[in-house]
PyMOL Python script that loads the backbone (N, CA, C, O; Angstrom):
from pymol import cmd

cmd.read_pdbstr("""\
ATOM      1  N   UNK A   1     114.502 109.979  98.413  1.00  0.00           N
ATOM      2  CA  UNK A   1     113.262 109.228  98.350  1.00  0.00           C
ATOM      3  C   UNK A   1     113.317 108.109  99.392  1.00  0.00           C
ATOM      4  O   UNK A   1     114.228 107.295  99.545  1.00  0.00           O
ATOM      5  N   UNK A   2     112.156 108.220 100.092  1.00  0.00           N
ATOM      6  CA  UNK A   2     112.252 106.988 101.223  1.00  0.00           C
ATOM      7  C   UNK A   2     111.676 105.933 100.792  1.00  0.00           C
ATOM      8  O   UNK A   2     110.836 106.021  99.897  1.00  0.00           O
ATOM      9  N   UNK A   3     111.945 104.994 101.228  1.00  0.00           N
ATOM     10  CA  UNK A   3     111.300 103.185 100.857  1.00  0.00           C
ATOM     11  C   UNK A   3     111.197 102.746 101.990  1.00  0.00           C
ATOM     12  O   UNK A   3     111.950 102.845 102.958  1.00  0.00           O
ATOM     13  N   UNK A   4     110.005 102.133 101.825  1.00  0.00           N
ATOM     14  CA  UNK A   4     109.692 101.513 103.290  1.00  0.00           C
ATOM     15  C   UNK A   4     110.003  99.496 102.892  1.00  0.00           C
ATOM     16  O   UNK A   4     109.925  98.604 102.047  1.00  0.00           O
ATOM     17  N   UNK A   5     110.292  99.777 103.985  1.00  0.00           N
ATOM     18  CA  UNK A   5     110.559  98.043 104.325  1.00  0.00           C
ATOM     19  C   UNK A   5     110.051  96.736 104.221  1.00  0.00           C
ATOM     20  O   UNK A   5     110.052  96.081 105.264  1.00  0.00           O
ATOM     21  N   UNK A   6     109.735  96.352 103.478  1.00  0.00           N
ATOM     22  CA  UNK A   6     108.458  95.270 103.461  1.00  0.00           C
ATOM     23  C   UNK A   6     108.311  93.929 104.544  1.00  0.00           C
ATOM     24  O   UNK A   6     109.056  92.950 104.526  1.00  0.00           O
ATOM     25  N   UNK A   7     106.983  94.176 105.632  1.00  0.00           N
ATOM     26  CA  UNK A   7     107.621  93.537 106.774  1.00  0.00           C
ATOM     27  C   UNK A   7     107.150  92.039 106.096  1.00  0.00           C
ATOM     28  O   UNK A   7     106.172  91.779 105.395  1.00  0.00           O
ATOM     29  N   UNK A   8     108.419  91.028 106.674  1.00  0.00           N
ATOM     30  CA  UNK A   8     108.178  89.825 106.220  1.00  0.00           C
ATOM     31  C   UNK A   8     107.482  88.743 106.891  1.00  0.00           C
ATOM     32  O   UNK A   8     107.578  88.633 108.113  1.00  0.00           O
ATOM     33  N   UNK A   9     106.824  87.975 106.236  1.00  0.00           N
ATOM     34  CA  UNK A   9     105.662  86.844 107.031  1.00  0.00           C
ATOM     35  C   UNK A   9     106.369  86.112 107.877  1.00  0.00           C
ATOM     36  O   UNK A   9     107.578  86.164 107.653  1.00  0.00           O
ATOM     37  N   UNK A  10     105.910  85.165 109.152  1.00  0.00           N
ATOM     38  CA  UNK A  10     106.238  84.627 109.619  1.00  0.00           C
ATOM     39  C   UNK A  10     107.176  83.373 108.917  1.00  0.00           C
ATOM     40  O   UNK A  10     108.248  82.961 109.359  1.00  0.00           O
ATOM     41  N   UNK A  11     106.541  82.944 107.836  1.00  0.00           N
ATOM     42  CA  UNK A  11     107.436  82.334 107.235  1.00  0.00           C
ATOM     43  C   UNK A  11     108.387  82.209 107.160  1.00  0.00           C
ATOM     44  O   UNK A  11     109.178  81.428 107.690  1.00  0.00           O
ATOM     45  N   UNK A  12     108.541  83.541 105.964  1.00  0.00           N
ATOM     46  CA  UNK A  12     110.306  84.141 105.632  1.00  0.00           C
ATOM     47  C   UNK A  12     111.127  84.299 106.469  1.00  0.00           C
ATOM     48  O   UNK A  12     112.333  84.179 106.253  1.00  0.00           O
ATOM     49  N   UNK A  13     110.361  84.748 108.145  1.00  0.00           N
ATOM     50  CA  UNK A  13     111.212  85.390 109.094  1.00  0.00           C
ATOM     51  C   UNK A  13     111.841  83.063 109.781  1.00  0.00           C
ATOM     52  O   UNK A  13     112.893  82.680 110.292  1.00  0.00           O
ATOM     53  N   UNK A  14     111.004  82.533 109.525  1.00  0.00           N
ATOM     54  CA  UNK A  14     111.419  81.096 109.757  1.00  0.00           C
ATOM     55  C   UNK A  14     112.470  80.896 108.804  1.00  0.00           C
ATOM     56  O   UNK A  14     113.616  80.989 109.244  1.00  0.00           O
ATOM     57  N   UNK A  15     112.358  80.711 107.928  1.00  0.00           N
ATOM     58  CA  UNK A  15     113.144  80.385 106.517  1.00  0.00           C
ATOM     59  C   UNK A  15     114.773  80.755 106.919  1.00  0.00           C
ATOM     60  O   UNK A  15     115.812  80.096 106.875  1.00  0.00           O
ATOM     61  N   UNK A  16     114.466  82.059 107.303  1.00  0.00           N
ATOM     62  CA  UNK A  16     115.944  83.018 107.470  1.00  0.00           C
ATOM     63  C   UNK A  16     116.740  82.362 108.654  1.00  0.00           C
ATOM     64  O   UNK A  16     117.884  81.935 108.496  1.00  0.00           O
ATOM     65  N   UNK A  17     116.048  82.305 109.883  1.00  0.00           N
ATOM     66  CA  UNK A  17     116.476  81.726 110.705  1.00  0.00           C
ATOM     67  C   UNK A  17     117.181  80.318 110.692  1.00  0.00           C
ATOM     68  O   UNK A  17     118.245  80.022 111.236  1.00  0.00           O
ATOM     69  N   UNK A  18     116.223  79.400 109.837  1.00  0.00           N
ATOM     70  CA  UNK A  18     116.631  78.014 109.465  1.00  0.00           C
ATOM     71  C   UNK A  18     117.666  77.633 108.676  1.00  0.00           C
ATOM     72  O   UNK A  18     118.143  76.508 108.528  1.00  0.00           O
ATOM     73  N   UNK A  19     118.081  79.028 108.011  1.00  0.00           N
ATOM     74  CA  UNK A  19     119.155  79.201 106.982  1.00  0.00           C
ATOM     75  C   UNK A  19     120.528  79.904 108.121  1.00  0.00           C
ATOM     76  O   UNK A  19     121.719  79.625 107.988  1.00  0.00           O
ATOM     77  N   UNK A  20     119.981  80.787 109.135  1.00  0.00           N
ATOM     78  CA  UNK A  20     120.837  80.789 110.102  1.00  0.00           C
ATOM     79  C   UNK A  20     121.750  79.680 110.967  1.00  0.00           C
ATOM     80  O   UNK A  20     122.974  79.631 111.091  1.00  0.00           O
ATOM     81  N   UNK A  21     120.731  78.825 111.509  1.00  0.00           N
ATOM     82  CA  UNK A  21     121.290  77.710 111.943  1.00  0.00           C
ATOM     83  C   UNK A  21     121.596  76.788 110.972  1.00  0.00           C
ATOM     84  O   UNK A  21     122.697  76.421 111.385  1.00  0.00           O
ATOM     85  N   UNK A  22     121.369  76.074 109.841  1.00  0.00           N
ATOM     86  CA  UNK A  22     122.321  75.832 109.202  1.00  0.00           C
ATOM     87  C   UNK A  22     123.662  76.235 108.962  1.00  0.00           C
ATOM     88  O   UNK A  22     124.584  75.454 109.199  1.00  0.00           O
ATOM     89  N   UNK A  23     123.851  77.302 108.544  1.00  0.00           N
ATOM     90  CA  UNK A  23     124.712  77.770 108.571  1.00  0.00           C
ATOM     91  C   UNK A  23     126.028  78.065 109.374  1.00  0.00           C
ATOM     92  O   UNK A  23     127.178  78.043 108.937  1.00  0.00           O
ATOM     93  N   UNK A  24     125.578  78.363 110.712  1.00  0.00           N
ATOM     94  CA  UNK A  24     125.934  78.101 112.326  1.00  0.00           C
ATOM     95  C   UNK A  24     126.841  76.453 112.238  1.00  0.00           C
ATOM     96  O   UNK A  24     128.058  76.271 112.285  1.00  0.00           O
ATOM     97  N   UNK A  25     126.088  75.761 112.143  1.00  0.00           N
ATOM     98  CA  UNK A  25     126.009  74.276 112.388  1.00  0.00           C
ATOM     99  C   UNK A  25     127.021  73.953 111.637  1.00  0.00           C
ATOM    100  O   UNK A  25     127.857  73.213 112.157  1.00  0.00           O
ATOM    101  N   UNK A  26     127.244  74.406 110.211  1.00  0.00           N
ATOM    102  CA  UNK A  26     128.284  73.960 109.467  1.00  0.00           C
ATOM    103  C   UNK A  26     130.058  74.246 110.248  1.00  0.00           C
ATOM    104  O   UNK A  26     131.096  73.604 110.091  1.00  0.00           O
ATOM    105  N   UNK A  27     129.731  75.590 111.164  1.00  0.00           N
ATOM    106  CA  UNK A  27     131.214  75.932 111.748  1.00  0.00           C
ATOM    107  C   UNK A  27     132.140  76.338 110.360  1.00  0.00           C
ATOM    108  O   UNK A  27     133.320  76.673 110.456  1.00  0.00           O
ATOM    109  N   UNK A  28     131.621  76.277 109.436  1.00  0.00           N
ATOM    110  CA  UNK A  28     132.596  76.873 108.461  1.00  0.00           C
ATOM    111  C   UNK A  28     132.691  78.344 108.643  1.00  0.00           C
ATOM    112  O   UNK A  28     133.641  78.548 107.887  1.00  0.00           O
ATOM    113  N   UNK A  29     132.346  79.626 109.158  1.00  0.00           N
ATOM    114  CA  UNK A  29     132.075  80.870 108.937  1.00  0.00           C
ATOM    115  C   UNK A  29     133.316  81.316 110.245  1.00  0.00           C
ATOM    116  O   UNK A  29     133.387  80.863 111.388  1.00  0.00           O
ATOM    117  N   UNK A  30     134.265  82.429 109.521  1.00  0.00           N
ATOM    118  CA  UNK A  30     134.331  83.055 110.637  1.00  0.00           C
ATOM    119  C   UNK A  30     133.588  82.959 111.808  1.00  0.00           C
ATOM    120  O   UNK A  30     132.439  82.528 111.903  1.00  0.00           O
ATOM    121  N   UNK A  31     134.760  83.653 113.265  1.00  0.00           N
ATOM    122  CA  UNK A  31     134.093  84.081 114.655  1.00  0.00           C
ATOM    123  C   UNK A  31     133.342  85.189 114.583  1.00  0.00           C
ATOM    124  O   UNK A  31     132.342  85.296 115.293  1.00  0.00           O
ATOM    125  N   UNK A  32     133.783  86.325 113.571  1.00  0.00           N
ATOM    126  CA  UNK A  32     132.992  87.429 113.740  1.00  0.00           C
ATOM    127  C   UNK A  32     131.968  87.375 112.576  1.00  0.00           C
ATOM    128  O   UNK A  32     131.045  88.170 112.400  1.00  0.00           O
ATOM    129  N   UNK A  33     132.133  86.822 112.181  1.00  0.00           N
ATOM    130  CA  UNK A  33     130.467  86.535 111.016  1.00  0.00           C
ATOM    131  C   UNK A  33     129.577  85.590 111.889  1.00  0.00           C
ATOM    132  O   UNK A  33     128.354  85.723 111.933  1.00  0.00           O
ATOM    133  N   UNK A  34     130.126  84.819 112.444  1.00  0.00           N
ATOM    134  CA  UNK A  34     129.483  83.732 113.458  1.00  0.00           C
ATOM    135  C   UNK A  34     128.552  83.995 114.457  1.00  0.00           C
ATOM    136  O   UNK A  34     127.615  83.314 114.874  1.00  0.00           O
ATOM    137  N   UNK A  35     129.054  85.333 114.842  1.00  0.00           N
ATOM    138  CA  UNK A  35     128.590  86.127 116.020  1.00  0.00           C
ATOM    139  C   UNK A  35     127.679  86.747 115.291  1.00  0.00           C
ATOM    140  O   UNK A  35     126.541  86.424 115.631  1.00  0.00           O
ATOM    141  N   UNK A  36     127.725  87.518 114.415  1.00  0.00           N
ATOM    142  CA  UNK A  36     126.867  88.141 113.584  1.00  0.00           C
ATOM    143  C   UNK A  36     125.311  87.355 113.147  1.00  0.00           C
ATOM    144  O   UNK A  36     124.128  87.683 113.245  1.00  0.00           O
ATOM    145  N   UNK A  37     125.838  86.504 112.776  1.00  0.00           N
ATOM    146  CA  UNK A  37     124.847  85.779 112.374  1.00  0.00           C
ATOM    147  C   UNK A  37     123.613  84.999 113.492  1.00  0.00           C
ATOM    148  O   UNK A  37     122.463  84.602 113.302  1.00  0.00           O
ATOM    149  N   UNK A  38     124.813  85.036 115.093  1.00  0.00           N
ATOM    150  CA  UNK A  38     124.168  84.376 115.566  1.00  0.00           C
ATOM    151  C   UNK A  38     122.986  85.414 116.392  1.00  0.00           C
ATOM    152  O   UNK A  38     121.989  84.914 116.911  1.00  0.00           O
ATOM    153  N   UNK A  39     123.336  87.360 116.439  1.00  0.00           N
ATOM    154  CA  UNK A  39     122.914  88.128 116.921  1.00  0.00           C
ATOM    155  C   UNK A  39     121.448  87.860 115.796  1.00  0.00           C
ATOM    156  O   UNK A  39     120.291  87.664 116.170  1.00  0.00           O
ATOM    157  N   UNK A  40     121.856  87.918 114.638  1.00  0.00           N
ATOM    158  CA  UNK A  40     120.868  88.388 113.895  1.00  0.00           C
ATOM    159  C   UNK A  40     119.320  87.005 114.101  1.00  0.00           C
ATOM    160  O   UNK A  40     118.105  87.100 113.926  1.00  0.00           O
ATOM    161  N   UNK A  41     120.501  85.522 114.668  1.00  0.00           N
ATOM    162  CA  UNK A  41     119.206  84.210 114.652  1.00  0.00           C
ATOM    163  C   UNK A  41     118.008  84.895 115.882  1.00  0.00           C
ATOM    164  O   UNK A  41     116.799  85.107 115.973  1.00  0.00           O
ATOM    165  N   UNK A  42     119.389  85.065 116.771  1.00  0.00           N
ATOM    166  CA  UNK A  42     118.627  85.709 118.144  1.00  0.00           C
ATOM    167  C   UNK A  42     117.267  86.920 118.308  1.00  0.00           C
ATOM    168  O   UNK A  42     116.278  86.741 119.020  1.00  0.00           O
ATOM    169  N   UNK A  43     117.549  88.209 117.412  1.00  0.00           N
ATOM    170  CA  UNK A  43     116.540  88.876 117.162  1.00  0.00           C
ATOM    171  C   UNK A  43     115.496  88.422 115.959  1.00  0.00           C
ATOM    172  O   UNK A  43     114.399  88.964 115.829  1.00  0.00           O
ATOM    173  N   UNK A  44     115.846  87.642 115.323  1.00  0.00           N
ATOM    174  CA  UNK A  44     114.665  86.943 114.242  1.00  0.00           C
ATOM    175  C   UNK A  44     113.700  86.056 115.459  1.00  0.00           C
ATOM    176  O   UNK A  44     112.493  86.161 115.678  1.00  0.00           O
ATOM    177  N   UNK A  45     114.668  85.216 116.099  1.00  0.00           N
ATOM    178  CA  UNK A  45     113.472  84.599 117.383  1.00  0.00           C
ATOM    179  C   UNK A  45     112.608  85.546 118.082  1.00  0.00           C
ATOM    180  O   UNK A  45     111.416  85.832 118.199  1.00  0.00           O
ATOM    181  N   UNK A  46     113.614  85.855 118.440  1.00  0.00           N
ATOM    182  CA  UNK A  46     112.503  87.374 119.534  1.00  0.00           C
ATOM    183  C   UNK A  46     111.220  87.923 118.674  1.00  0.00           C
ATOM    184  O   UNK A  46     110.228  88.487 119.136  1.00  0.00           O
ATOM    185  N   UNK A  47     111.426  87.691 117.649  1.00  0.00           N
ATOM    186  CA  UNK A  47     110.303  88.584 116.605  1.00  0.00           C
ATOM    187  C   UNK A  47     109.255  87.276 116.485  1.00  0.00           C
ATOM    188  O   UNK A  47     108.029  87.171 116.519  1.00  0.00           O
ATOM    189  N   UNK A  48     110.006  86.642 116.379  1.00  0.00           N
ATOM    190  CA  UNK A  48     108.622  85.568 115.639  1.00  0.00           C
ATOM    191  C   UNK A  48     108.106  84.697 117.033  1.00  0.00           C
ATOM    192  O   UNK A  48     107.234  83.839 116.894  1.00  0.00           O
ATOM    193  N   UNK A  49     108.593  84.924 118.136  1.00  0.00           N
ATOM    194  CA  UNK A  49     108.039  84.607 119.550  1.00  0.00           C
ATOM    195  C   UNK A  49     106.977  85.742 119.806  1.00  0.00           C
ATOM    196  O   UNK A  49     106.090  85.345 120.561  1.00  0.00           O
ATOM    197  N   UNK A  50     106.824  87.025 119.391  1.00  0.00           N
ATOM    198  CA  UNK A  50     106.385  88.065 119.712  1.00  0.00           C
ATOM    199  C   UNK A  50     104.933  87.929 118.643  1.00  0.00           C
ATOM    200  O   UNK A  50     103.817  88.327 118.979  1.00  0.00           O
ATOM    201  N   UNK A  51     105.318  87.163 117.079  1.00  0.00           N
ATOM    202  CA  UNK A  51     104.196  87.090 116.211  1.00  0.00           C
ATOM    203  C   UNK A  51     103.435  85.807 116.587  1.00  0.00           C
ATOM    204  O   UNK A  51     102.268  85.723 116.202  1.00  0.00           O
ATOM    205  N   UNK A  52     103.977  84.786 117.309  1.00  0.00           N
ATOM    206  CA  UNK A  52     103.286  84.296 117.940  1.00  0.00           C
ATOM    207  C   UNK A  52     102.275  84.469 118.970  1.00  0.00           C
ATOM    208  O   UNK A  52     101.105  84.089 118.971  1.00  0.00           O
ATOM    209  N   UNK A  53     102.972  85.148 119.898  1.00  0.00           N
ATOM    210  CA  UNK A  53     102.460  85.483 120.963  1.00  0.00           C
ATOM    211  C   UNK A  53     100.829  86.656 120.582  1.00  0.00           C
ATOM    212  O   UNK A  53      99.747  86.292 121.043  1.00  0.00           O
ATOM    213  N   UNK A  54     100.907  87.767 119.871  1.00  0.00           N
ATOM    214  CA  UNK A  54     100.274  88.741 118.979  1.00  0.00           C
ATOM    215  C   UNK A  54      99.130  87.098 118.406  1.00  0.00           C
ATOM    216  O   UNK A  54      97.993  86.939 118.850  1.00  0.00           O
ATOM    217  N   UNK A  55      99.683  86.273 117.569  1.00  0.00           N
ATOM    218  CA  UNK A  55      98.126  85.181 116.954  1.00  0.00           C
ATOM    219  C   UNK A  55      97.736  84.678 117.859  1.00  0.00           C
ATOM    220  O   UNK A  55      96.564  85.041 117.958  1.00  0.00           O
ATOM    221  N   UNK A  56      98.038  83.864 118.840  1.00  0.00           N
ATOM    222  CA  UNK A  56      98.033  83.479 120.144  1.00  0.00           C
ATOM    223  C   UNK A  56      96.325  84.135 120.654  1.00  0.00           C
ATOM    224  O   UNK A  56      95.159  83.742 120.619  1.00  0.00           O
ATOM    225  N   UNK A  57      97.057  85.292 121.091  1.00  0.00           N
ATOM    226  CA  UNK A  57      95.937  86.897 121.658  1.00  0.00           C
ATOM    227  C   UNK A  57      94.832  86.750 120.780  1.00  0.00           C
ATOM    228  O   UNK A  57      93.749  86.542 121.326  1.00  0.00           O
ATOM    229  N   UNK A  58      94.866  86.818 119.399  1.00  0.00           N
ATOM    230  CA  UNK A  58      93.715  87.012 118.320  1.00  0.00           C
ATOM    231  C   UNK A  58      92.390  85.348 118.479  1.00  0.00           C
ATOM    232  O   UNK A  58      91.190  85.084 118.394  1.00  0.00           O
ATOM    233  N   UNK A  59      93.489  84.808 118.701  1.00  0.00           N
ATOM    234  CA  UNK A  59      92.781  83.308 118.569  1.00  0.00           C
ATOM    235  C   UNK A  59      91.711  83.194 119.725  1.00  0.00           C
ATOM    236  O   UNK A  59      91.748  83.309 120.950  1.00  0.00           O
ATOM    237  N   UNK A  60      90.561  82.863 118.613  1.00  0.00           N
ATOM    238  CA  UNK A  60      89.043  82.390 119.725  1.00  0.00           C
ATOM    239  C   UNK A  60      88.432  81.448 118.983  1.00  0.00           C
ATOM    240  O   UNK A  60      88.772  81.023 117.879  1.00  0.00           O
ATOM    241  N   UNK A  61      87.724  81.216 119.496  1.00  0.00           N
ATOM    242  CA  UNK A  61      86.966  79.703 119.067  1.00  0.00           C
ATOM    243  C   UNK A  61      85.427  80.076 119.166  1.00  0.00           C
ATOM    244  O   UNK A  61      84.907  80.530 120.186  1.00  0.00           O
ATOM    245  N   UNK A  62      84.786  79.834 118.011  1.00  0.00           N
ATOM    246  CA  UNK A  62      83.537  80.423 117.911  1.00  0.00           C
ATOM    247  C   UNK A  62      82.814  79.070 117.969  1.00  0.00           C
ATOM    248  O   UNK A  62      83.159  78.076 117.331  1.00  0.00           O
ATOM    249  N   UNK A  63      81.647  79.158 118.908  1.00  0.00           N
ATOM    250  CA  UNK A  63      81.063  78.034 119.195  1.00  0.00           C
ATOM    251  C   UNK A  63      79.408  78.226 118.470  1.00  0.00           C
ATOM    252  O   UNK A  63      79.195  79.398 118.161  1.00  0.00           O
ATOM    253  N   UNK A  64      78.486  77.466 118.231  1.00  0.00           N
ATOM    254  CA  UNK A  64      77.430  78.020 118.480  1.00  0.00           C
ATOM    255  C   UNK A  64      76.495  77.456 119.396  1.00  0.00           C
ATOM    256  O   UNK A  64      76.163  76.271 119.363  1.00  0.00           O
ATOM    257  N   UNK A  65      76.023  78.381 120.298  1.00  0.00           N
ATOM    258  CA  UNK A  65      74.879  78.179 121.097  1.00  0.00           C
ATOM    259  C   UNK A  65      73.523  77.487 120.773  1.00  0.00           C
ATOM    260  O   UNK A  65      73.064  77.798 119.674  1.00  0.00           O
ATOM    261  N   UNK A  66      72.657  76.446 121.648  1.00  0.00           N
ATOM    262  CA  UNK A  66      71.446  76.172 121.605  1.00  0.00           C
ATOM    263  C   UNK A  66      70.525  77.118 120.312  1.00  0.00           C
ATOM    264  O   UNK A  66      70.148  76.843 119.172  1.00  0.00           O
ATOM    265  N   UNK A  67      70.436  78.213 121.112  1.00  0.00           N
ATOM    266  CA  UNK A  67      69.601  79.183 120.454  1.00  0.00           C
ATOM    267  C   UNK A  67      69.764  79.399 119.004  1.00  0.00           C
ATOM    268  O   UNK A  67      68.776  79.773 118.373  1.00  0.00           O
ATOM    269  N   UNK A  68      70.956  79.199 118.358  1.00  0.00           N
ATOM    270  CA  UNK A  68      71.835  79.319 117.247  1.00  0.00           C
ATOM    271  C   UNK A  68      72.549  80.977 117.261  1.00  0.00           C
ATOM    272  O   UNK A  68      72.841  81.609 116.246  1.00  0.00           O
ATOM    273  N   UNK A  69      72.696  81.372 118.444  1.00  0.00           N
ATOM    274  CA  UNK A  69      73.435  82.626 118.044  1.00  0.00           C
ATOM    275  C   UNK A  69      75.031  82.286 118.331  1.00  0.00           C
ATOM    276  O   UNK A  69      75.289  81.443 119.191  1.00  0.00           O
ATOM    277  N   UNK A  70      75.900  82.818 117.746  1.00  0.00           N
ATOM    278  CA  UNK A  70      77.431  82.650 118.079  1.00  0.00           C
ATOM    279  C   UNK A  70      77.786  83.139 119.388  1.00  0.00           C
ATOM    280  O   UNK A  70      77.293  84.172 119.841  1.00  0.00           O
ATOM    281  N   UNK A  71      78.853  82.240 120.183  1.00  0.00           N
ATOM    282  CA  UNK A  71      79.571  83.288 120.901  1.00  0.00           C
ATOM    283  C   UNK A  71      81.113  82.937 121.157  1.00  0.00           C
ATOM    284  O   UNK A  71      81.734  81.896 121.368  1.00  0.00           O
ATOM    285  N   UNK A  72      81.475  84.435 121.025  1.00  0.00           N
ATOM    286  CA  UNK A  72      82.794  84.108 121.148  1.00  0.00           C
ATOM    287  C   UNK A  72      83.608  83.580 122.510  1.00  0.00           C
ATOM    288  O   UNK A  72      83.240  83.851 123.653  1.00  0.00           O
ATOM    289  N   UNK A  73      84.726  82.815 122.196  1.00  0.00           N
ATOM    290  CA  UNK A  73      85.321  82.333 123.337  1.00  0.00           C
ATOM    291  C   UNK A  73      86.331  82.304 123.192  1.00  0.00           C
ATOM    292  O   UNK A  73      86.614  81.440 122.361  1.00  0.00           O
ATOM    293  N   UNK A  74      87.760  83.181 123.834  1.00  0.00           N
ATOM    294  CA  UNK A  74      88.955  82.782 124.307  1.00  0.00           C
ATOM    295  C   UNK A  74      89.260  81.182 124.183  1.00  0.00           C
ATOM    296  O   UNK A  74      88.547  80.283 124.630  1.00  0.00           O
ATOM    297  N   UNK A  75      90.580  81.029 123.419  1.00  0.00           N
ATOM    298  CA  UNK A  75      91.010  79.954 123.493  1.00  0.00           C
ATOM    299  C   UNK A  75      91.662  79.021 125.242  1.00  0.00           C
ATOM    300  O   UNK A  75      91.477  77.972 125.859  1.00  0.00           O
ATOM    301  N   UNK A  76      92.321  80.071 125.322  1.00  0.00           N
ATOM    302  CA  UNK A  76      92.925  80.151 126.860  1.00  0.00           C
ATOM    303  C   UNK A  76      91.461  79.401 128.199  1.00  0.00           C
ATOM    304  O   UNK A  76      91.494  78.607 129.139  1.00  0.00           O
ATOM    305  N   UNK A  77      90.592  80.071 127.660  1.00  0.00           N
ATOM    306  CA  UNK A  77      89.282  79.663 128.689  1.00  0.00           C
ATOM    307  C   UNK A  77      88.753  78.608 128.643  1.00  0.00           C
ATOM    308  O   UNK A  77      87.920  78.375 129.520  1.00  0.00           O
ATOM    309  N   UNK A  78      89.071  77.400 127.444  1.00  0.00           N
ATOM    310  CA  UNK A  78      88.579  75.867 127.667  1.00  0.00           C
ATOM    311  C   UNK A  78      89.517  74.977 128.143  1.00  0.00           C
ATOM    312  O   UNK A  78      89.211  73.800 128.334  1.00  0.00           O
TER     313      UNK A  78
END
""", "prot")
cmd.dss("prot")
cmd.show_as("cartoon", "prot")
cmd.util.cbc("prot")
cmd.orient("prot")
């Protein structure tokens, strides 16, 4: 039986990380858990730079016009 993965919110994917570097920071952990841990801070960033980047793209700013009709506008364009 397969189970699928439940992808986690930006949040959690923060949380984990923040619990990474803590952790890091303490220097209590093994070199090879150390490393481990620090592969795993490294691809949690990459992900949540990427879910940024992905809201970033989505984000517009809806203005309304004289006339009263909406229009949309890229954030990037003001």
């Amino acid at each position: 039986m397969a189970t699928r993965k439940k992808s986690l919110s930006f949040e959690e994917k923060m949380n984990q990380l923040e619990d990474i570097v803590i952790n890091l920071e303490k220097g209590n952990s093994p070199l090879e858990e150390s490393m481990q841990l620090f592969e795993q801070g490294m691809k949690l960033s990459a992900e949540l730079q990427k879910m940024l980047e992905t809201a970033e793209q989505k984000v517009t700013l809806l203005t309304e016009q004289a006339d009263g009709t909406i229009k949309e506008q890229d954030l990037e364009d003001m």
